[in-house]
C-alpha positions as CSV (number, residue, x, y, z in Angstrom):
1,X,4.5,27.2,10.6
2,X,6.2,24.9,8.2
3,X,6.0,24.9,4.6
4,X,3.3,22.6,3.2
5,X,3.7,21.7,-0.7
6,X,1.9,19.1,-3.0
7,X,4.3,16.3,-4.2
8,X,3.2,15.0,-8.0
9,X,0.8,11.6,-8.5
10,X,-0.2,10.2,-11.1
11,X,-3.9,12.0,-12.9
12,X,-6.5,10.9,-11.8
13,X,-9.8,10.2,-14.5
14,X,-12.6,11.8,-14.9
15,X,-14.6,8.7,-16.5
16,X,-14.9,5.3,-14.6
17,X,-13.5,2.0,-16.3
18,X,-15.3,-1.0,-17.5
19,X,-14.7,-4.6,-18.9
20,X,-11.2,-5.0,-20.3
21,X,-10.0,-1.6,-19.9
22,X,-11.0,-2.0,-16.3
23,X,-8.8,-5.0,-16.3
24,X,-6.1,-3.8,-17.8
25,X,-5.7,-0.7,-15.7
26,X,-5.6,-2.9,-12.6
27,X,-2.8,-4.4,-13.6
28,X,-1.2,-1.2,-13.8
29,X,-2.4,0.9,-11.5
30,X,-4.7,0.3,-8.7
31,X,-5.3,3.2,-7.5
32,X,-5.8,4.7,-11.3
33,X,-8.6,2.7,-12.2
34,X,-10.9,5.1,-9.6
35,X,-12.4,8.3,-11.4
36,X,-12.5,11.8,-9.5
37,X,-15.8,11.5,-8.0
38,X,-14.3,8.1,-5.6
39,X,-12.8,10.7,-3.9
40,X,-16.4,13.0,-3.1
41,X,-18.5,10.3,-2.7
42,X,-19.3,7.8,0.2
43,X,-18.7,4.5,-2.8
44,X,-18.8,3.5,-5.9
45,X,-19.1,1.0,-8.2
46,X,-16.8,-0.5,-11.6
47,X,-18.1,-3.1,-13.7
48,X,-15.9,-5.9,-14.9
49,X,-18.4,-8.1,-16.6
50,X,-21.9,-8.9,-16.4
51,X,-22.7,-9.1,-12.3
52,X,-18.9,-9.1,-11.7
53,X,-18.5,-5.8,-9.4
54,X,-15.7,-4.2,-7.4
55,X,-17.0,-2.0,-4.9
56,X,-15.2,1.3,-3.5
57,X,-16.1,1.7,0.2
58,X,-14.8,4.8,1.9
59,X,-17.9,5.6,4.4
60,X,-16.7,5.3,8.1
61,X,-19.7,3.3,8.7
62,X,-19.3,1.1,5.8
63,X,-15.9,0.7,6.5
64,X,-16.0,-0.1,10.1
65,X,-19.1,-2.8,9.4
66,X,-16.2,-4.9,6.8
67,X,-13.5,-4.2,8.8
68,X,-15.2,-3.8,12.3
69,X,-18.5,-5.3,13.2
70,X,-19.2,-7.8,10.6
71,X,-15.9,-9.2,9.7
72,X,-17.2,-13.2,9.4
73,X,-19.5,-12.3,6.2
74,X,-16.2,-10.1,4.9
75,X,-13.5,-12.4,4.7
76,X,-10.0,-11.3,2.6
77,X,-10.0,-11.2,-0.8
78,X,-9.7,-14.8,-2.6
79,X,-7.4,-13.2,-5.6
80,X,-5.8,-11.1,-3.0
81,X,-4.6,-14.8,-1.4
82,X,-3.9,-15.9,-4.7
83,X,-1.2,-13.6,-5.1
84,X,0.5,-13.2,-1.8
85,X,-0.2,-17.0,-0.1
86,X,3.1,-18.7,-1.8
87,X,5.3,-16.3,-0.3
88,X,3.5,-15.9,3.2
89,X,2.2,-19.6,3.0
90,X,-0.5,-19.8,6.4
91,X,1.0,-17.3,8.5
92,X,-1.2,-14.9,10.6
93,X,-2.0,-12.6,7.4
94,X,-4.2,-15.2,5.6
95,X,-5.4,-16.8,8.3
96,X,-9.5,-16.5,8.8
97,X,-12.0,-17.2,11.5
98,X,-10.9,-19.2,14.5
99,X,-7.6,-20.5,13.6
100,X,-6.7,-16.4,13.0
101,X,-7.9,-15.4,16.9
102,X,-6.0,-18.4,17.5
103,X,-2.4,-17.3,16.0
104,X,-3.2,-13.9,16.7
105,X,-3.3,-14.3,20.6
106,X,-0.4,-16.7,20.2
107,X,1.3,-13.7,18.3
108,X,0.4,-10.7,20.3
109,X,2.5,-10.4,23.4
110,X,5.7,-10.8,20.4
111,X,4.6,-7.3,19.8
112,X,3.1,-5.5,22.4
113,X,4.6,-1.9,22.6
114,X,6.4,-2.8,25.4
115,X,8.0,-5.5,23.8
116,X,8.9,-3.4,21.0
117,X,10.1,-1.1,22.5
118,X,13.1,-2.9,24.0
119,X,14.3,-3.4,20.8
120,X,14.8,0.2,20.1
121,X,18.6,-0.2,20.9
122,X,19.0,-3.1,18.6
123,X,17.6,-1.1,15.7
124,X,19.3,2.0,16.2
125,X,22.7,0.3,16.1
126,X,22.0,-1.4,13.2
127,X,20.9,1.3,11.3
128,X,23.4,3.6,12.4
129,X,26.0,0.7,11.1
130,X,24.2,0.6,7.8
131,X,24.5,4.1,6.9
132,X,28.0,4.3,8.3
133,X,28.8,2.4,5.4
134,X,28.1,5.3,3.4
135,X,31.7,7.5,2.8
136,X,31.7,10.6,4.7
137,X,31.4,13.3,1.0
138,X,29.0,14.8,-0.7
139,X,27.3,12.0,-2.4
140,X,24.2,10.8,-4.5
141,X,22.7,7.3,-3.6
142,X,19.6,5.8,-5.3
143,X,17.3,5.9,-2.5
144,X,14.7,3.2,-3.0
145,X,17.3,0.8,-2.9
146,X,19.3,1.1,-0.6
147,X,16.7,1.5,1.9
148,X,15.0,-1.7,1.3
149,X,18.4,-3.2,2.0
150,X,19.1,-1.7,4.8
151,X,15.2,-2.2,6.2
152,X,15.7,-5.9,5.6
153,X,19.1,-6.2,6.9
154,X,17.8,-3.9,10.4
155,X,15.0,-6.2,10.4
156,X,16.8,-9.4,10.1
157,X,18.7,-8.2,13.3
158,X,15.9,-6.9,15.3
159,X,13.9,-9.6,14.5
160,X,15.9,-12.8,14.1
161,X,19.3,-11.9,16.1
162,X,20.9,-12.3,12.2
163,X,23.1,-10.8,9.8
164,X,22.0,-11.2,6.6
165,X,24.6,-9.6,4.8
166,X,25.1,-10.9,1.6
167,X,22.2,-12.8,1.2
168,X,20.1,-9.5,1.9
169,X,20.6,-8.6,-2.4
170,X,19.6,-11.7,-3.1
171,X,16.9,-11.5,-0.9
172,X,15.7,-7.9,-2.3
173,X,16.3,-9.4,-6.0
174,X,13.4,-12.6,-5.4
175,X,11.4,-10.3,-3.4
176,X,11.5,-7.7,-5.9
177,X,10.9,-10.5,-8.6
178,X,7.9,-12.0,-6.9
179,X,6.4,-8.8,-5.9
180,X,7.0,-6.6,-9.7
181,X,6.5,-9.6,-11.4
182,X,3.8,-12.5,-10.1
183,X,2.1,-10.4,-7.8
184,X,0.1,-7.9,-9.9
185,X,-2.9,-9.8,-11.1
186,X,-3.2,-10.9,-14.5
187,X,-6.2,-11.1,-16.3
188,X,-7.2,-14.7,-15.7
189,X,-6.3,-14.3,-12.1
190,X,-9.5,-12.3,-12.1
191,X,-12.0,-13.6,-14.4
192,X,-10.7,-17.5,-13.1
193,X,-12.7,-19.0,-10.0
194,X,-10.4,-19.5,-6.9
195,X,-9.9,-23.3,-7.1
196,X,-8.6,-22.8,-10.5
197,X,-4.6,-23.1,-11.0
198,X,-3.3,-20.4,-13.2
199,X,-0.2,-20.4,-15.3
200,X,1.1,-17.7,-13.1
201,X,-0.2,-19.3,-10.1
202,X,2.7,-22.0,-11.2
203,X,5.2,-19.3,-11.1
204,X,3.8,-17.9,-8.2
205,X,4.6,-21.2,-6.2
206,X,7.9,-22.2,-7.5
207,X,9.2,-18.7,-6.7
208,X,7.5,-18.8,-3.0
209,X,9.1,-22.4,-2.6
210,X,12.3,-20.5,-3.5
211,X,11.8,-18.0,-0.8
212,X,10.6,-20.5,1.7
213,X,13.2,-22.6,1.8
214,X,15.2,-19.4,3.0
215,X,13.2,-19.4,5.8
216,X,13.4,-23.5,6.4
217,X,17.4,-23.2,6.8
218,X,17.1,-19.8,8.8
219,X,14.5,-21.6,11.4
220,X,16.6,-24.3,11.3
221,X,19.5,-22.8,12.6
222,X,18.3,-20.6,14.9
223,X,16.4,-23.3,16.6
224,X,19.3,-25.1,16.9
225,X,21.0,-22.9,19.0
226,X,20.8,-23.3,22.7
227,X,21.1,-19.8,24.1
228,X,18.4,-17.8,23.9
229,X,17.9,-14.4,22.0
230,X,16.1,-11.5,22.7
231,X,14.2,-10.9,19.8
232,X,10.8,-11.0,18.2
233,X,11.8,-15.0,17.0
234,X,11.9,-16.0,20.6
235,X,9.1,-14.5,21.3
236,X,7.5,-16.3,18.7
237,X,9.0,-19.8,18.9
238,X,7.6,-19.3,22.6
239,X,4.2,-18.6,22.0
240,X,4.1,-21.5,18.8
241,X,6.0,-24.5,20.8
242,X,4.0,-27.3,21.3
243,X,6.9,-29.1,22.9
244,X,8.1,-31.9,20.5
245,X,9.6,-29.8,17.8
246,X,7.1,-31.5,15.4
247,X,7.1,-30.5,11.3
248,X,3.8,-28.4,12.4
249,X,5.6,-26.4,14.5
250,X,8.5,-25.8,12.7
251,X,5.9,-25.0,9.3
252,X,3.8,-22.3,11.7
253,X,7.4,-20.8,12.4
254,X,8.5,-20.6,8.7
255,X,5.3,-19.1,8.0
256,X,5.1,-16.1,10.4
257,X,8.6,-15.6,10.1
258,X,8.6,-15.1,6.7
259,X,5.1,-13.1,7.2
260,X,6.8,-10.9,9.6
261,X,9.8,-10.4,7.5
262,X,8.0,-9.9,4.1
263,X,5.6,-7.6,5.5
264,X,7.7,-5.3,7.2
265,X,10.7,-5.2,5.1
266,X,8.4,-4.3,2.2
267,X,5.9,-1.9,3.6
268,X,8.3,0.1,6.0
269,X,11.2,0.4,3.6
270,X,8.5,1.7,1.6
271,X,7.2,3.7,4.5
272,X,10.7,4.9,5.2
273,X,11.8,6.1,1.5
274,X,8.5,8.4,1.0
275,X,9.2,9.8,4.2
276,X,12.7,10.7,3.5
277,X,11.6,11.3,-0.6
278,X,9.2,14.4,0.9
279,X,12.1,15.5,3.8
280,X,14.2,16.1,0.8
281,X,12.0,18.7,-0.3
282,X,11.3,20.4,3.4
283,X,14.4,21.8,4.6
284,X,13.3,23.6,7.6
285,X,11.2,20.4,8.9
286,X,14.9,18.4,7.9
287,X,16.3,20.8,10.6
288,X,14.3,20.4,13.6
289,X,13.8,16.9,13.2
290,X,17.3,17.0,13.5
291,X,17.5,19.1,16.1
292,X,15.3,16.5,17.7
293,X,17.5,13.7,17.2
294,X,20.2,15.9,18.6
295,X,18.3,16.2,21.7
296,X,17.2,13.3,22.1
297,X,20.6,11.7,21.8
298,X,21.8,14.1,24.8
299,X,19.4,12.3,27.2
300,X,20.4,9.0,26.0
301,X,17.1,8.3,25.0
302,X,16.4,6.1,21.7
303,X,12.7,6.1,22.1
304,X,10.4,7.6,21.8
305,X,10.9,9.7,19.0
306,X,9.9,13.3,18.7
307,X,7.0,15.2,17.9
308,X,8.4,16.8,14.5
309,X,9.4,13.4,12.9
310,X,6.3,11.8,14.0
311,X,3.9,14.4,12.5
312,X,6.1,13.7,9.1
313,X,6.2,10.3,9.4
314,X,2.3,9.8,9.9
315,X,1.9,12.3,6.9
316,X,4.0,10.7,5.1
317,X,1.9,7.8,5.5
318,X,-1.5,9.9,5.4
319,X,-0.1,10.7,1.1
320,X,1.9,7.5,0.6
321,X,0.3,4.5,2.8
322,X,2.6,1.5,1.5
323,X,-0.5,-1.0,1.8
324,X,-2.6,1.6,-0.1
325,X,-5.7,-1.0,-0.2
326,X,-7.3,-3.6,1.6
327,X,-9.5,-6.3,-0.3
328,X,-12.3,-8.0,1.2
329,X,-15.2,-10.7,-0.6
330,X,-18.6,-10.7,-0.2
331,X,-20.0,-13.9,1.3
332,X,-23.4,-13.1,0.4
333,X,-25.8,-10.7,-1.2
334,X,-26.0,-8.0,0.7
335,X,-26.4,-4.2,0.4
336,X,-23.5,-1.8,1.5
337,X,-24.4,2.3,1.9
338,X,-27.5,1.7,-0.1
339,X,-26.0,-0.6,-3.0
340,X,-26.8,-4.3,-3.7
341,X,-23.8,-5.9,-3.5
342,X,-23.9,-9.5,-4.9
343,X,-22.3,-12.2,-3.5
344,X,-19.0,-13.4,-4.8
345,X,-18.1,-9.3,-5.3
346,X,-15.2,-8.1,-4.4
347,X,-14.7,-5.3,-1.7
348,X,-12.1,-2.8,-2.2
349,X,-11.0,-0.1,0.8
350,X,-8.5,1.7,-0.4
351,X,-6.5,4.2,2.6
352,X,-5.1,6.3,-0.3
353,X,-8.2,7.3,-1.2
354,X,-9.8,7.7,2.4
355,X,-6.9,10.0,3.2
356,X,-7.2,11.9,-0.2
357,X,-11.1,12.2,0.4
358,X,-12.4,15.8,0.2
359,X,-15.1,15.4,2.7
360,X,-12.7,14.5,5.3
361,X,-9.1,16.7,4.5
362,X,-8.2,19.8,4.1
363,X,-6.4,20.4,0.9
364,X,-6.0,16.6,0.8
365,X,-3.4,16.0,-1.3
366,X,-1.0,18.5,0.0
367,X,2.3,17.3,2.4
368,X,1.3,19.7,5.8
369,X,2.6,18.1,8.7
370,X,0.7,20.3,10.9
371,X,-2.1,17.8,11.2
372,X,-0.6,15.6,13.0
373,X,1.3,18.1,15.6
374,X,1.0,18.7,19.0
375,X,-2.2,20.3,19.7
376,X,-4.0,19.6,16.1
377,X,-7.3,17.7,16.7
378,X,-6.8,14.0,15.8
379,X,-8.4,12.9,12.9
380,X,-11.0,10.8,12.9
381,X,-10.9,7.2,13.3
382,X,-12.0,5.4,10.2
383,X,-10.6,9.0,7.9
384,X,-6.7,7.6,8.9
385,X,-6.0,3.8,8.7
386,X,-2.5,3.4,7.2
387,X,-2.2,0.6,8.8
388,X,-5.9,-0.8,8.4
389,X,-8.2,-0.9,11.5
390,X,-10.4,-3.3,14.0
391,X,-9.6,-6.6,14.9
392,X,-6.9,-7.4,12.1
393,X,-4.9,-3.9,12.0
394,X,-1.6,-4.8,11.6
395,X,0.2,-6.4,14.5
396,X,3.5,-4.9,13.7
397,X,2.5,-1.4,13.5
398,X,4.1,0.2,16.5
399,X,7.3,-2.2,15.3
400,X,7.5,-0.3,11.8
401,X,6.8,3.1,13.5
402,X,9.8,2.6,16.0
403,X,12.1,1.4,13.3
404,X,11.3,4.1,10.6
405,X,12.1,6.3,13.1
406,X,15.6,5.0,13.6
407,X,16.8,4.6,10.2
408,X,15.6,8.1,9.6
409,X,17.2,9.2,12.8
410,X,20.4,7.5,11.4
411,X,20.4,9.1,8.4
412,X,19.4,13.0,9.2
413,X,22.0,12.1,12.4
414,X,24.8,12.4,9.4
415,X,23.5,14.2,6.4
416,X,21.4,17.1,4.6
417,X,19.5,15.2,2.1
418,X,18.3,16.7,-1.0
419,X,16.8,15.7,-4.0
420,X,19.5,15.2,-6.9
421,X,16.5,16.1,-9.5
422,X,13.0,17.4,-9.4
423,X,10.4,16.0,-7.8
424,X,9.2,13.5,-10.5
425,X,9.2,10.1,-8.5
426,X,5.2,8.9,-8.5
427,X,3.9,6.0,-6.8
428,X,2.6,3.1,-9.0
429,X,0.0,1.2,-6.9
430,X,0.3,-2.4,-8.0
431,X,1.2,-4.7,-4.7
432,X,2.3,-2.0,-2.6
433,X,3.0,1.7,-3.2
434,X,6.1,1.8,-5.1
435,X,8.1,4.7,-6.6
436,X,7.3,4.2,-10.3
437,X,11.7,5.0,-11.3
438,X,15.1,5.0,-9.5
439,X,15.4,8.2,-7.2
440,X,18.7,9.9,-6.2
441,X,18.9,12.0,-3.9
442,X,22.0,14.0,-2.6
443,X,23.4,13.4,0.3
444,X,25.9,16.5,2.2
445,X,27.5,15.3,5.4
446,X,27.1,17.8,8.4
């Protein structure tokens, strides 16, 4: 039996938010603005002004008829796009209706298990180099950093076939920028209508042409190469050539490339740190995931990984899902699990609450591992969707699942890791699920 324990988040209300405090608590915290009874009941409902709504929907049938069955009259979130679509620009993540079945066919055999799979090697080597950077003493390291470096420089490689090297700080620096910064929604981001250009939507833009053009001169060159890689770009330039190396083609390439990099740098560095943030504090489920790793490295095996780290690892997803919501619009009136919902509302499902719901978990917001071992029923469908669900769940799932589990590998593989203070670190839901201060940890090499 291993030791459960519940890791600190922020309080959560016992009144619900209106009008401008409403407003201003979304910029803060997400998650926060949602009183105690959002996690009882099947919805419910915060005014912002007048008719303006956001709905809560954490009902499996509710969800599954946005995210599922109905998907054409649920279409992603117009301030959602606002924020994210000028460093994504029209890859597969924005993309609605036809043209999305269209990229997402082109897109799918890129990252089909299989596929995946045989880049196991790739990612275990480079994450092995990256923390055999680290000197071989007792140590502290701030972890949320140096993870994200070391995801985007793992993912580069696996990926892309590149080293990133130095360009990977000032990579972290403009995401970290664009994402602390311009991506939290300001006030008029909410209240404006979506054809109207904010002052931040100017920011927003010069910063994403910034990081595009990254991804111009990395296409660039790696499509000037003549031998071919095997890596998820091939795959990718395969499924998008339409033969003449036109500016459209090149554009769809910039566009999921820097899709594919964005998203899963961000989300499984984020996935990775929470994971290693709550091993710190479980040092008998620290052993036998190394004693996995040990065993696993006798068969010279690299994949899959074993049943300790992934009961931990979707846990640690279950209590820290980096995407911890998903934003959908109402296209017209309607009613959702019994409630009018006007058209023009916006939609909110939100996998931090689902998995924090007390009609569906046990002692919810305690770490126990246990439900996702060997021989623990699996939970239901629409009560776990880290990494959202139906026809747009996120392509590169089992691709952040196989590469958490390396760089965790990597680093257990070398060191006991402890946290250098107590457990303090809370998540501040703005984008994505970040830790809310610098965390050290200790590192002891075994």
């Amino acid at each position: 039996m291993y030791e459960s324990f519940t890791p600190p988040v922020p309080p959560v209300s016992d009144e619900s938010l209106s009008g401008l405090a409403l407003l201003r608590a979304l910029r803060r915290d997400v998650v926060s603005i949602w009183p105690r009874d959002a996690y009882r009941n099947s919805s419910h409902a915060l005014t912002i002004f007048g008719r303006r709504k956001i709905f809560l929907l954490s009902d499996p049938s509710s969800v599954r008829r946005v995210l599922v069955d109905d998907v054409e009259n649920f279409p992603r979130s117009p301030l959602r796009n606002r924020l994210i679509k000028p460093a994504i620009g029209d890859g597969l993540v924005l993309a609605e209706g036809a043209e999305w079945r269209k990229q997402r066919k082109m897109l799918s055999p890129a990252f089909i298990p299989k596929g995946v799979d045989q880049l196991a090697g790739t990612m275990a080597a480079a994450a092995e180099a990256r923390v055999a950077t680290l000197a071989r003493e007792r140590q502290e390291i701030e972890l949320p950093t140096t993870i994200a470096r070391w995801t985007l420089e793992v993912v580069a490689k696996a990926m892309l076939s590149l080293e990133v090297g130095d360009k990977s700080r000032r990579l972290k620096e403009m995401s970290d920028f664009y994402l602390g910064r311009l991506a939290p929604p300001r006030m008029l981001d909410i209240l404006a209508p979506p054809g109207f250009v904010t002052p931040h939507d100017l920011l927003r833009r010069y910063y994403g042409r910034r990081w595009m053009m990254f991804f111009e001169e990395v296409v660039d060159t790696l499509l000037k190469e003549s031998e071919r890689r095997d890596d998820l770009f091939e795959l990718m330039r395969s499924a998008l050539d339409d033969g003449a190396n036109s500016p459209a083609f090149r554009r769809q390439l910039r566009d999921q490339t820097a899709t594919m990099i964005a998203g899963a740098n961000e989300t499984t560095s984020l996935a990775i740190f929470w994971t290693l943030y709550l091993i710190a504090q479980a040092p008998h489920i620290q052993h036998d995931i190394r004693t996995e790793i040990q065993m696993r490295r006798a068969g010279d095996t690299i994949w899959p990984t074993g049943p300790v780290l992934n009961a931990t690892f979707q846990e640690s997803l279950r209590l820290f899902p980096p995407n911890f919501s998903i934003m959908r619009h109402v296209a017209q009136d309607t009613e959702i699990d019994g409630r009018e919902t006007p058209k023009g509302s916006t939609l909110m499902i939100l996998p931090w609450i689902i998995h924090r719901h007390e009609a569906y978990w046990r002692d919810p917001a305690r770490f126990d591992i246990s439900r996702f071992l060997p021989g623990a029923p699996s939970p239901e469908k629409y009560h776990y969707i880290p990494y959202s669900v139906g026809p747009r769940i996120c392509i590169g799932a089992h691709f952040a699942n196989s590469l958490a589990a390396q760089m965790i590998s990597a680093f257990l593989s070398r060191y006991e890791i402890s946290l250098a203070a107590p457990p303090e670190t809370l998540p501040s839901c703005v984008a994505l699920a970040w830790p809310d201060r610098k965390t050290y940890v200790k590192l002891t090499p075994l």
